[in-house]
KEMI-970571 format. One record per residue (C-alpha): residue in three letters; x, z, y. Coordinates in steps of 0.5 Angstrom, whole numbers, plus 500, padded with zeros to 3 digits. Layout:
BEGIN
ALAXZY;...
This chain:
BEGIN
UNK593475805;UNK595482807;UNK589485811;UNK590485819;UNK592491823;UNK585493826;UNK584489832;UNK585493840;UNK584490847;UNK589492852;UNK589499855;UNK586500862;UNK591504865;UNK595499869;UNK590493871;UNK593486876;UNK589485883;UNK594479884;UNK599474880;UNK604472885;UNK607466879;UNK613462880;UNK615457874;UNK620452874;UNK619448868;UNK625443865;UNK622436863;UNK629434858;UNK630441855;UNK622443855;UNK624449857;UNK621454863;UNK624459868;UNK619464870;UNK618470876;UNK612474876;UNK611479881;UNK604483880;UNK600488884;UNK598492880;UNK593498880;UNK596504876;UNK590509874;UNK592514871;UNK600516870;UNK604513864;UNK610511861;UNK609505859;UNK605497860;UNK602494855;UNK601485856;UNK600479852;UNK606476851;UNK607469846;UNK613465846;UNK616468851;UNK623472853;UNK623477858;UNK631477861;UNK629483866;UNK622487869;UNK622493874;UNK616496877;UNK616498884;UNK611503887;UNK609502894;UNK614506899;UNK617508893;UNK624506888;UNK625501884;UNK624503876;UNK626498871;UNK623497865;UNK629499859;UNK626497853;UNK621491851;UNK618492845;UNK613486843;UNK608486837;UNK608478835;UNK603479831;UNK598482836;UNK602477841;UNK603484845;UNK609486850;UNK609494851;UNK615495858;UNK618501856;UNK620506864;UNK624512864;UNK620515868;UNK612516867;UNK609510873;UNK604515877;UNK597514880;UNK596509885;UNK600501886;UNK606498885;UNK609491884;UNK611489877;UNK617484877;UNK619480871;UNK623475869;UNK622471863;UNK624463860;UNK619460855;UNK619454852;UNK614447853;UNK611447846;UNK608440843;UNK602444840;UNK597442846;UNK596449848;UNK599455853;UNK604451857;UNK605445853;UNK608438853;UNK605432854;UNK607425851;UNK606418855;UNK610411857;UNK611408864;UNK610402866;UNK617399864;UNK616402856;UNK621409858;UNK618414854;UNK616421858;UNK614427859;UNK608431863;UNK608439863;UNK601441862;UNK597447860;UNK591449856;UNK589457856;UNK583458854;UNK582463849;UNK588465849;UNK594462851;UNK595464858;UNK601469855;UNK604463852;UNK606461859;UNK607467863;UNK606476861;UNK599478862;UNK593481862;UNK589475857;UNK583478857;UNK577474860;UNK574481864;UNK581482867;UNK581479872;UNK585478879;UNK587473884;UNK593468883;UNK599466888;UNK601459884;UNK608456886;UNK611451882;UNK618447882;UNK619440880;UNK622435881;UNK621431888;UNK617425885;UNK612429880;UNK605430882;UNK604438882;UNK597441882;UNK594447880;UNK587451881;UNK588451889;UNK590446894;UNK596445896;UNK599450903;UNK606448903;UNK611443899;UNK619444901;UNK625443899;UNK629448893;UNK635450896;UNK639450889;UNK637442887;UNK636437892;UNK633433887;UNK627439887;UNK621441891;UNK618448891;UNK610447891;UNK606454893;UNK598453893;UNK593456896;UNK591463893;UNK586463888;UNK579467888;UNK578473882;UNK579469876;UNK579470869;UNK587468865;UNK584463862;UNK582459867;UNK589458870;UNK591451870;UNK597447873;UNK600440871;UNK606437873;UNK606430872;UNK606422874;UNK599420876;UNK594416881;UNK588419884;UNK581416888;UNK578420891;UNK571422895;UNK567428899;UNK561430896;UNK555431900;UNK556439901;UNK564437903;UNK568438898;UNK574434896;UNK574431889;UNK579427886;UNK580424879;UNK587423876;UNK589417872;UNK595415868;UNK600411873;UNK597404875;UNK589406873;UNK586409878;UNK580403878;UNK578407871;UNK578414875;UNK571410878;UNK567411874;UNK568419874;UNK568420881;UNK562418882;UNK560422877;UNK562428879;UNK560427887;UNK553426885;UNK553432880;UNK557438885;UNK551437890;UNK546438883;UNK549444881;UNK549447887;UNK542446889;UNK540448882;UNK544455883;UNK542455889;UNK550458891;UNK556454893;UNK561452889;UNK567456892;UNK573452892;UNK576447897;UNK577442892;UNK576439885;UNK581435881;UNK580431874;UNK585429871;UNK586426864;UNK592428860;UNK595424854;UNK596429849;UNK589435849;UNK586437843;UNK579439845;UNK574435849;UNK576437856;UNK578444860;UNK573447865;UNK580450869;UNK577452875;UNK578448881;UNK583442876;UNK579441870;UNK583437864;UNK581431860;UNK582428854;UNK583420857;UNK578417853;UNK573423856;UNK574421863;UNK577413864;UNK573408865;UNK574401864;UNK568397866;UNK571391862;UNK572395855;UNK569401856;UNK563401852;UNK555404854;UNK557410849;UNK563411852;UNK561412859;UNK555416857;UNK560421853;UNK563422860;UNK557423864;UNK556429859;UNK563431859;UNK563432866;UNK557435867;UNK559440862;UNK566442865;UNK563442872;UNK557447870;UNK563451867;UNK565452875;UNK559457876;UNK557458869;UNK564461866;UNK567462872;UNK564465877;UNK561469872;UNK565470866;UNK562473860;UNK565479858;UNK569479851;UNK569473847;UNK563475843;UNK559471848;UNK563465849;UNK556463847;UNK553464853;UNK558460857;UNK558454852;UNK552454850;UNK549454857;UNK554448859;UNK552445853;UNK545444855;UNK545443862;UNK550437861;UNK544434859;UNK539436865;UNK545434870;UNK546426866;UNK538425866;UNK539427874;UNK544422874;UNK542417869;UNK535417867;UNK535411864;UNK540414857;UNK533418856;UNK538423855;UNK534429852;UNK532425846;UNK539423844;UNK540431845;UNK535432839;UNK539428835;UNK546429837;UNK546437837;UNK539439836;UNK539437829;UNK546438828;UNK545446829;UNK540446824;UNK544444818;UNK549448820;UNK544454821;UNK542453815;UNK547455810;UNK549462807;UNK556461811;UNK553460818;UNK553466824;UNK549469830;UNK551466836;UNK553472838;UNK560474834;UNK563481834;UNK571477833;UNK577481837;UNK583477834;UNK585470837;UNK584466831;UNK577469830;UNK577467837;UNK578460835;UNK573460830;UNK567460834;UNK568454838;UNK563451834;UNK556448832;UNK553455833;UNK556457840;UNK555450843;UNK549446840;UNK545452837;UNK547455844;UNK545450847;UNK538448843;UNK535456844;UNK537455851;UNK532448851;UNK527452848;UNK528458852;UNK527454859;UNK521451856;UNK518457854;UNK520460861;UNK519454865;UNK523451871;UNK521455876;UNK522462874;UNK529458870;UNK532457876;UNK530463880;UNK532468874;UNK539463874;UNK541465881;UNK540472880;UNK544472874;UNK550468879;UNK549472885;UNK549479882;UNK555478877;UNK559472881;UNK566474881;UNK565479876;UNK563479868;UNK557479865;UNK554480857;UNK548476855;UNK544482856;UNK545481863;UNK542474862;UNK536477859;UNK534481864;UNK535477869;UNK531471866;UNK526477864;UNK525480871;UNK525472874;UNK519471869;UNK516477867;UNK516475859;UNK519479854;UNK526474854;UNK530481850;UNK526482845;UNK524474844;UNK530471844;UNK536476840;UNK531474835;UNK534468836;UNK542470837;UNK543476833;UNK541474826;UNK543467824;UNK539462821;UNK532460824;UNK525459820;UNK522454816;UNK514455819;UNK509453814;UNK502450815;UNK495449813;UNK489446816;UNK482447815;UNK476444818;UNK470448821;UNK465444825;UNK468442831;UNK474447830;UNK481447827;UNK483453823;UNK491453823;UNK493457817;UNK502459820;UNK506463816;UNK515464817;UNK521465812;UNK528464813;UNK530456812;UNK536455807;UNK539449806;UNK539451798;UNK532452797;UNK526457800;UNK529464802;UNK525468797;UNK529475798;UNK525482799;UNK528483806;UNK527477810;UNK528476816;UNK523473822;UNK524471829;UNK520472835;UNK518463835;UNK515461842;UNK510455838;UNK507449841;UNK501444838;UNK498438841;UNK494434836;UNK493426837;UNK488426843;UNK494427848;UNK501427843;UNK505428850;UNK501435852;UNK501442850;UNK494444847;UNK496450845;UNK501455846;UNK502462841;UNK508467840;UNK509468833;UNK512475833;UNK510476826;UNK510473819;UNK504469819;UNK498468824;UNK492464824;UNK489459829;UNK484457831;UNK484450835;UNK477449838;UNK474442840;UNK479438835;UNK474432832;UNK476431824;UNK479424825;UNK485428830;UNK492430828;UNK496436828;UNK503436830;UNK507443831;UNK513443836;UNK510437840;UNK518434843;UNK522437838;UNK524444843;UNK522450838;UNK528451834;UNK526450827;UNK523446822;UNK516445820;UNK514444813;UNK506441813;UNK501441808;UNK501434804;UNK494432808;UNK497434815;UNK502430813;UNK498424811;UNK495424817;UNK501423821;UNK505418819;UNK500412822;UNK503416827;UNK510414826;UNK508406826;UNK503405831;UNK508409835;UNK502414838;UNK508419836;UNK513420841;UNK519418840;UNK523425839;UNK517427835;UNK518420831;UNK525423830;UNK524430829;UNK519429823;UNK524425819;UNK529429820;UNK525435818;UNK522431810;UNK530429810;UNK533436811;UNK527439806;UNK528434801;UNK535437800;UNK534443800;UNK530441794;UNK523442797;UNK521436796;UNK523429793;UNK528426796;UNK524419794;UNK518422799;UNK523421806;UNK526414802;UNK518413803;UNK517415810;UNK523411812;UNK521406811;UNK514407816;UNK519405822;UNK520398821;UNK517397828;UNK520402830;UNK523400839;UNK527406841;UNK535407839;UNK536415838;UNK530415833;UNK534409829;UNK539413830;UNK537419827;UNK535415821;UNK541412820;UNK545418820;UNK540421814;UNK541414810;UNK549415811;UNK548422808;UNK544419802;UNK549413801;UNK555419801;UNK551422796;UNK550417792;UNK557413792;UNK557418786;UNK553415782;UNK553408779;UNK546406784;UNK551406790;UNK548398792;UNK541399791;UNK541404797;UNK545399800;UNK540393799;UNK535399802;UNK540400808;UNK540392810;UNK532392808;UNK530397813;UNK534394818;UNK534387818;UNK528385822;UNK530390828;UNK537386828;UNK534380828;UNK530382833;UNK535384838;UNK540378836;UNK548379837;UNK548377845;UNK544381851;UNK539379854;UNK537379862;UNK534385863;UNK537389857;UNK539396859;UNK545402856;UNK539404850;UNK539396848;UNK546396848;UNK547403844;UNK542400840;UNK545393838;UNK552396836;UNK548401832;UNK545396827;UNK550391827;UNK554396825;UNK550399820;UNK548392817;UNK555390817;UNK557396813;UNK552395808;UNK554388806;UNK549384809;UNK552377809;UNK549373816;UNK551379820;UNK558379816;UNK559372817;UNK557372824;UNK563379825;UNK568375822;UNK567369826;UNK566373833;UNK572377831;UNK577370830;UNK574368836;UNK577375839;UNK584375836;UNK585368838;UNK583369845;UNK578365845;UNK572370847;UNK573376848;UNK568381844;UNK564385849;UNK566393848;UNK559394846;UNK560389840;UNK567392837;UNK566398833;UNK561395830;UNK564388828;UNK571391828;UNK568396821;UNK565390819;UNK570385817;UNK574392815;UNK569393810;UNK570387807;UNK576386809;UNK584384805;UNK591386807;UNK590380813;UNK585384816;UNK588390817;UNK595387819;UNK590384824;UNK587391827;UNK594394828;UNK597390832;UNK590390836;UNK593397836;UNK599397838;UNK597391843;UNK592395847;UNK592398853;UNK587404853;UNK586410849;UNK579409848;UNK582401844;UNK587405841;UNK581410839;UNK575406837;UNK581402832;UNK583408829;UNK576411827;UNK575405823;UNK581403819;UNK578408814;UNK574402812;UNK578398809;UNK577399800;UNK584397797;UNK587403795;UNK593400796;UNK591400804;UNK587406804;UNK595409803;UNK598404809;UNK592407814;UNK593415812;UNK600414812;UNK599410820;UNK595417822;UNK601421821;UNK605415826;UNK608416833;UNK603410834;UNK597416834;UNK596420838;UNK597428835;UNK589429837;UNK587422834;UNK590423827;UNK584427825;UNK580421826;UNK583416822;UNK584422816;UNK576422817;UNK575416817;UNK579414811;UNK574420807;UNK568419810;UNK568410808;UNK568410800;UNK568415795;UNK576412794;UNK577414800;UNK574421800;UNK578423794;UNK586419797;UNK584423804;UNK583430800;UNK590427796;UNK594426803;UNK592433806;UNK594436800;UNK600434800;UNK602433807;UNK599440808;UNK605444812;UNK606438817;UNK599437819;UNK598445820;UNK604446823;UNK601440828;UNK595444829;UNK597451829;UNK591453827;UNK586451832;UNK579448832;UNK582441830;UNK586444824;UNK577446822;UNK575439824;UNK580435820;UNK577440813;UNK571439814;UNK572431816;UNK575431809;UNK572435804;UNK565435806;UNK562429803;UNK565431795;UNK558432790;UNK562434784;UNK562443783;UNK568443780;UNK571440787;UNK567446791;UNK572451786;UNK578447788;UNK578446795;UNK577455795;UNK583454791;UNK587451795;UNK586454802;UNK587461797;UNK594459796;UNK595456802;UNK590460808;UNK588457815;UNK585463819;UNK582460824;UNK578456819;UNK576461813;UNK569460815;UNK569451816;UNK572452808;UNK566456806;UNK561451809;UNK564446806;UNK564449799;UNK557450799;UNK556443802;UNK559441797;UNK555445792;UNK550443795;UNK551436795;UNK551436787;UNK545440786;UNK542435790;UNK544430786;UNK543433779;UNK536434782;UNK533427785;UNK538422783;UNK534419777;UNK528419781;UNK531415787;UNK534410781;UNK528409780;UNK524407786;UNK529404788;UNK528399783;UNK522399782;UNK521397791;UNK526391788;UNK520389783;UNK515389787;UNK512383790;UNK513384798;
């Protein structure tokens, strides 16, 4: 690949105050008209502006200076490559404003970024289309000639002309609606004028929609957009995002600053949601809610969704970091608050255990490799900029956050937090700005403890031995770098300053003791601590590192696993720290097969969860191996008491974890092959497609997967036409993650070649390629065939954004075999994706990884796991 031109930011010599934005967009051509009139501030004199422009033609651009003549420009000189325009004058442009006028035409591109096209049906089957937008990193040059640089900011005066019977809606409210002089058929919306924002915040839609709306307590007008004749489904939300708004404000103890906000659900979107300031877009499936075939896991998903865009209207953009280097802080942030606006909102999720299993850990294995990054990243070019929209700025971000509250405490939190929003509203801000903030708020060493923790990549693995002396326990706690290949043992190795908890049996949910570890070992020394009490470290699972306790300290923990004197993250995090040890090879993979089998009592769903995850990794991992059925034998073994416990019908009483958890198991029994959960999917599942008993939402992915599994040609004709026939994207979704499952090869063919259909939409195509690979070993190797050779459409569809990372790393990262490791690097060699270099190198390592591990424990897993069938019960 030839070497980019060093990358440079734009030049300070011309900056906007104001956009004045008139764009008229053609829904038949998907083409735009666009007039942009900027007042601008010339700071020293030049001869030339300098803007990001993409896929865009300027017809004409002039500059006026005020009280003086009209200059206009005679050349337009773009650089596509950096996504650039200069604007060449006659005459050198001098000190003080002016007005810069361009007119420009575009077009609206199907790619799901800039200014784009988005796909949906009528109510009478007539196929149209909606203009929508999605800016963020870097795409507001797409839709318009500006200053596309999150510290460049400026206010924005939005019209838009469409046609009459459309919806408009952009960042600001409505101020007029008149009719266009030229068209009878259009109308002229102009909008109310914007607060200093970043480009990238800017958003307009322009489309058919329903709305419900409702006040929030502090009298700002929300609204939630749905697809035509689905207002009903906009509920769920509504109320959601009125209860979250008063929540944020009295958690920032500053106003949200618009007059409105609107949600809206966009057919065609690639990311989760936008956080557009005042309209924030969503997938369909991250706001809708059916109260008859939503399922509990869905509505959670939108909880969070929502709670993590509207944190984003202070976090972001009020205050707006920097440069993208920091889109950590803002991603991060979000991500971690989301959880404390859902356990607001909803305390029954037990949403702050879920967030240990869904992102915590998460971050760990990804922190763990060679490949990984600081959450802060140096990065300049757009495709860099995409790289980082990952599992470090947003999941590690967010967990160092957690550790960081926790360490702090809430009070100083909060007071440190609106400083941070106070001085900087409106303006931008580095992560350092945070720091001082927090440190000032608390008086604790935040800087220097925490760019320990953002600076350097990885996290420690912290080492600990025990001795008894009278009634004192003597804590011996040492650090090193974690590696997912095994213990780090190179001179130079790094150490983190390691905010450290301890609690022992006597009280399991409070702190005994708390030491910052600022060096590479320690002892402590635990007083009043009788013989017979255990010692965990990390009580919650907050510090962000794994612990690895010497054989006694373990042995006197597991009792705690099964009589539940452990709290339930605690219960989740111990596991997750043997399993994630065993592959690294520091233990044996049969030591954690062990301990797993002490959850046998275990009540409480993300704990199961967790350990479900890790065993579908192991049944992964040895799918490679001629034992793939023994593990399945353990899988329904260690699952088949809490399944008959829980039964497939809810009982009165039950709550949104009872459900998650019966859809899980379920699930996992059924994929396993466990005959009465079998027999009773396929009875349930006639009963559904003949319209006898409609399965309830929570029951559908599990029993869809397993008569999938288990499934022939019939099955999966059966599944399309579900499909086809269903009304709702989350229906549509929830069938297309599970037709992987399906083993003739012949059919694994029909499911790949479905994906690149009309039928899925362009987001949802991913999906259904990972579903393939991530079900057999048959699948994995056809789904790395099929994107092979369907490469040059796949790419072009995702032009190189985060869906083009997800889509490899769904598809290759399950391979064990060395060979494949050289192959994909291959591949990607001769045919390179930029913005996903780094996802290609994690997974070769993973790869490499996986068939390290399997070189090393197979034959003793074998062996166990025979020898457990052997023994008597």
């Amino acid at each position: 690949m030839p070497e980019r031109r060093p990358f440079v930011r734009l030049p300070t010599d011309v900056y906007p105050v104001n956009y004045g934005l008139c764009l008229k967009p053609d829904l038949i051509d998907f083409t735009f008209e666009g007039k942009l009139e900027a007042l601008v501030e010339v700071t020293q004199a030049t001869n030339q502006i300098v803007m990001n422009c993409a896929d865009i033609d300027i017809i004409t651009a002039s500059f006026v200076p005020q009280g003086g003549e009209e200059i206009n420009a005679t050349g337009f000189n773009y650089q596509n490559e950096d996504e650039k325009v200069t604007l060449s004058f006659p005459t050198a442009l001098q000190k003080g404003s002016g007005t810069l006028k361009i007119d420009f035409v575009g077009e609206l591109n199907d790619k799901m970024k800039g200014f784009y096209r988005s796909k949906y049906t009528t109510s009478t089957g007539e196929i149209r289309y909606a203009a929508v937008t999605q800016f963020e990193a870097t795409d507001a040059r797409r839709a318009f000639p500006c200053w596309d640089e999150p510290a460049i900011k400026a206010t924005f005066d939005i019209a838009l002309i469409v046609p009459k019977e459309r919806v408009a809606l952009s960042n600001m409210n409505v101020i007029d609606r008149k009719p266009y002089p030229d068209d009878e058929n259009l109308v002229e919306v102009k909008f109310a004028t914007t607060p200093i924002m970043s480009t990238y915040l800017v958003a307009f839609v322009i489309g058919e929609y329903d709305f419900v709306e409702s006040q929030s307590s502090d009298g700002i007008t929300v609204r939630v957009y749905t697809p035509v004749g689905k207002a009903e489904q906009g509920k769920f939300a509504l109320e959601v995002a009125t209860k979250t708004l008063p929540f944020y404000n009295d958690y920032f103890n500053v106003p949200y600053p618009l007059p409105k906000i609107d949600l809206i659900a966009i057919a065609d979107f690639a990311a989760g949601a936008m956080e557009n300031w005042g309209l924030v877009t969503y997938r369909e499936t991250a706001l809708l809610i059916d109260p008859k075939n939503s399922c509990s896991s869905s509505r959670q998903w939108v909880a969070l969704v929502v709670g993590h865009e509207l944190a984003h209207q202070w976090f972001g953009n009020l205050v707006t970091m920097e440069w993208w280097t920091h889109l950590w802080l803002n991603e991060g942030f979000a991500s971690w608050i989301e959880y404390l606006c859902v356990d607001h909102c909803f305390p029954e999720y037990d949403i702050w255990t879920q967030f240990v299993s869904a992102d915590y850990t998460r971050a760990l294995d990804l922190d763990a490799l060679d490949s990984s990054h600081p959450i802060e990243v140096n990065v300049g070019h757009p495709s860099e900029v995409d790289e980082i929209f990952d599992a470090i700025s947003y999941s590690k971000g967010a967990s160092v956050i957690r550790m960081l509250h926790n360490y702090i405490g809430d009070e100083d939190f909060r007071k440190g937090m609106n400083s941070y929003l106070l001085k900087f509203q409106h303006k931008n801000a580095s992560t350092e700005d945070l720091w001082d903030c927090l440190e000032q708020a608390s008086g604790k060493p935040i800087a220097a403890v925490m760019s320990s923790w953002t600076k350097q990549m990885g996290f420690p693995i912290i080492v600990v031995d025990q001795e008894q002396q009278g009634e004192d326990r003597i804590l011996k706690i040492f650090q090193k770098k974690f590696c997912a290949s095994g213990p780090h043992n190179g001179e130079d190795c790094p150490s983190w300053m390691v905010p450290l908890s301890i609690c022992t049996s006597q009280d399991p949910t409070c702190t005994k003791l708390k030491v910052l570890l600022d060096r590479p070992e320690t002892i402590v020394t635990l007083n009043g601590v009788s013989p017979d009490q255990w010692i965990k470290i990390n009580p919650g699972t907050v510090g962000f590192y794994r612990i690895q306790y010497s054989s006694s300290m373990l042995e006197n923990l597991l009792p705690g696993i099964r009589d539940l004197s452990l709290q339930p993250v605690d219960r989740l995090g111990l596991q997750n720290d043997l399993f994630s040890l065993s592959r690294a090879g520091m233990i044996s993979t049969v030591e954690v097969l062990r301990l797993m089998e002490a959850f046998v009592n275990e009540p409480n769903y993300t704990v199961w969860s967790d350990l479900s995850c890790n065993l579908g990794v192991l049944s992964s991992l040895l799918s490679h191996t001629d034992f793939h059925e023994e593990i399945q034998e353990f899988i329904r073994d260690l699952f088949t008491p809490i399944g008959l416990e829980l039964g497939w019908d809810s009982k009165p009483g039950e709550g949104h974890l009872d459900a998650l958890l019966r859809g899980l198991v379920l699930g996992k029994l059924g994929k396993a092959g466990h005959k009465p959960t079998l027999e009773e999917a396929r009875r349930r599942f006639r009963d559904h497609v003949e319209g006898k008993q409609v399965l309830p939402a929570d029951l559908r992915s599990p029993v869809y997967l397993t008569v999938l599994k288990h499934g022939d040609s019939a099955t999966l004709d059966t599944m399309m036409k579900l499909h086809k026939q269903a009304d709702m994207q989350e229906e549509k979704n929830r069938i297309e993650r599970v037709l992987g499952a399906i083993a003739a090869p012949d059919l694994i063919q029909k499911v790949l070649s479905f994906a690149l259909t009309e039928e899925v939409r362009p987001q949802d195509t991913v999906s259904v390629i990972g579903g393939v690979a991530g079900s057999s070993k048959q699948g994995r190797k056809a789904a790395w065939k099929f994107v092979k050779d369907n490469w040059e459409e796949l790419y072009n569809r995702y032009q190189g954004g985060f869906l083009i990372s997800r889509l490899i790393k769904l598809t290759v990262d399950g391979f064990a075999i060395d060979k494949m490791a050289a192959e994909v690097k291959s591949f990607f060699e001769s045919h390179p994706a930029p913005a996903a270099e780094r996802t290609v190198q994690q997974c070769c390592e993973n790869i490499l990884l996986n068939a390290a591990w399997l070189k090393r424990d197979s034959d003793d897993i074998n062996q166990y796991l025979l020898q457990r069938k052997a023994a008597p019960v």
